[in-house]
C-alpha positions in Angstrom: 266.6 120.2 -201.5 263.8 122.6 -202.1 262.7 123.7 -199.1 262.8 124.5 -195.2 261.1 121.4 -194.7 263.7 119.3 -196.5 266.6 121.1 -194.7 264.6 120.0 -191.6 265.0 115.8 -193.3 268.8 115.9 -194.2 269.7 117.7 -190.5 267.9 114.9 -188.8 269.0 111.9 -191.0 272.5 113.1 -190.5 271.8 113.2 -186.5 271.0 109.8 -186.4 274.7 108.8 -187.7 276.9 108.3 -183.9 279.2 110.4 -183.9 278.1 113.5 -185.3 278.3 116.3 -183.4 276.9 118.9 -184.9 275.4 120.0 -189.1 274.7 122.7 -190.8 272.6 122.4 -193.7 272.4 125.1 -196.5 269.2 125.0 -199.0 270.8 128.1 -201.3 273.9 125.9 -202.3 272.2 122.1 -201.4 275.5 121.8 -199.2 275.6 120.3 -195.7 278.8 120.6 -193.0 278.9 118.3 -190.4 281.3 118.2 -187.5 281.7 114.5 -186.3 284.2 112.4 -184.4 287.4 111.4 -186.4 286.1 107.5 -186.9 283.3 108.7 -189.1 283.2 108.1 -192.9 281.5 110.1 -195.0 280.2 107.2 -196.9 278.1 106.7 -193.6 276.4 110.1 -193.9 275.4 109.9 -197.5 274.0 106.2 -196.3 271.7 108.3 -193.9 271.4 111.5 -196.3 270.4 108.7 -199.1 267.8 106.7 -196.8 265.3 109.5 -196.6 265.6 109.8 -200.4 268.3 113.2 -201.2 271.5 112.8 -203.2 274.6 113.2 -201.4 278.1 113.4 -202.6 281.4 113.9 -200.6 283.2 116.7 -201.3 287.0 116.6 -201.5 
């Protein structure tokens, strides 16, 4: 991520995963932390992260 406007992307790609509740995306460190429902894998939100073209990996 480079810029406000890609923050903007990744927040609204992860929204359109059911189940999350809430993100928050940070641009300094290119991190995301998302709140979801316990039947969520995080494969599912690098799926969405990845569809609109950003890199995504899950952190342990």
């Amino acid at each position: 991520m480079m810029c406000p406007a890609c923050v903007s992307n990744v927040k609204a790609s992860l929204s359109t995963v059911n189940g999350v509740k809430d993100s928050s995306i940070y641009l300094k460190s290119g991190t995301a932390e998302v709140t979801t429902e316990d039947s969520i894998k995080p494969e599912s939100l690098c799926d969405a992260v990845k569809k609109v073209s950003y890199g995504c990996n899950i952190a342990k």
